[in-house]
C-alpha positions, 0 to 999 in steps of 0.5 A: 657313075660316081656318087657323093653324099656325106659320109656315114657311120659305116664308112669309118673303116674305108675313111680311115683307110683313105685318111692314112692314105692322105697323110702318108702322101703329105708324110704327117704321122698321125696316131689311133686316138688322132684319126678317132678324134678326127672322125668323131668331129667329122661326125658330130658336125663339130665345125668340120664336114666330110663328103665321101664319093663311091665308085660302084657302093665302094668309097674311093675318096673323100673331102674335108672341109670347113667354115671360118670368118675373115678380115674381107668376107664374113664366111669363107670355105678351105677345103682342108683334105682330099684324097682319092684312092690310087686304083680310080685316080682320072676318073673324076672322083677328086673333081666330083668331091671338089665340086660337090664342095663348092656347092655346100660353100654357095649353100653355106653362104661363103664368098670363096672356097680355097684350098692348098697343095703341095708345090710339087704334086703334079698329078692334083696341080693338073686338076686344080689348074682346070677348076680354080686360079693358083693366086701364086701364094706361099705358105709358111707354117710357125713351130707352136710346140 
């Protein structure tokens, strides 16, 4: 049975492990001082959350996610990461943290929840074509630095 709940102080080494495993997949390099500051904000409530979802006691994967405002809608949620480790992949471990989101979103008084992927990741598209609608958008990310 897989379990979600927000994750604790004691999963940071199984996080970091699932985090790096995250941002290898999406090729974004990320330094020590980057995955600390991350989970120190994840921790702190400092407007990013986190789920964690367990196979057996074991954390498997894990969800990032977030509150902001727009134009149209006071409070919208963007489900920012999700991961799942490679040996549990089909067991439904990405759709339980994905739900498990949604409902933090309804309880958080949000009016959608969306979240991006990758145009070529098969694998997560199969899952995501299940639970949500692909709206056909495009994103395009401006250098700032």
């Amino acid at each position: 049975m897989i379990e979600v709940a927000a994750l604790v102080d004691a999963d940071r080494a199984a996080w970091g492990r699932l985090a790096q495993g995250y941002k290898r997949f999406y090729n974004t390099p990320t330094c020590a001082a980057e995955y600390d500051e991350a989970w120190r904000r994840l921790r702190s409530g400092d407007g990013v959350f986190a789920f964690g979802a367990r196979l057996d006691g074991q954390l498997v994967g894990i969800v990032h996610y977030l509150f902001h405002t727009g134009t149209w809608a006071p409070r919208v949620c963007y489900l920012q990461d999700l991961y799942t480790d490679e040996s549990c992949r089909g067991q439904g471990v990405a759709r339980a943290l994905i739900e498990r989101v949604a409902q933090a979103a309804r309880e958080g008084g949000a009016s959608r929840l969306y979240w991006l992927t990758q145009e070529g990741n098969a694998t997560a598209r199969a899952l995501y074509d299940r639970l949500a609608r692909y709206q056909g958008f495009i994103r395009y990310d401006y250098p700032l630095r």
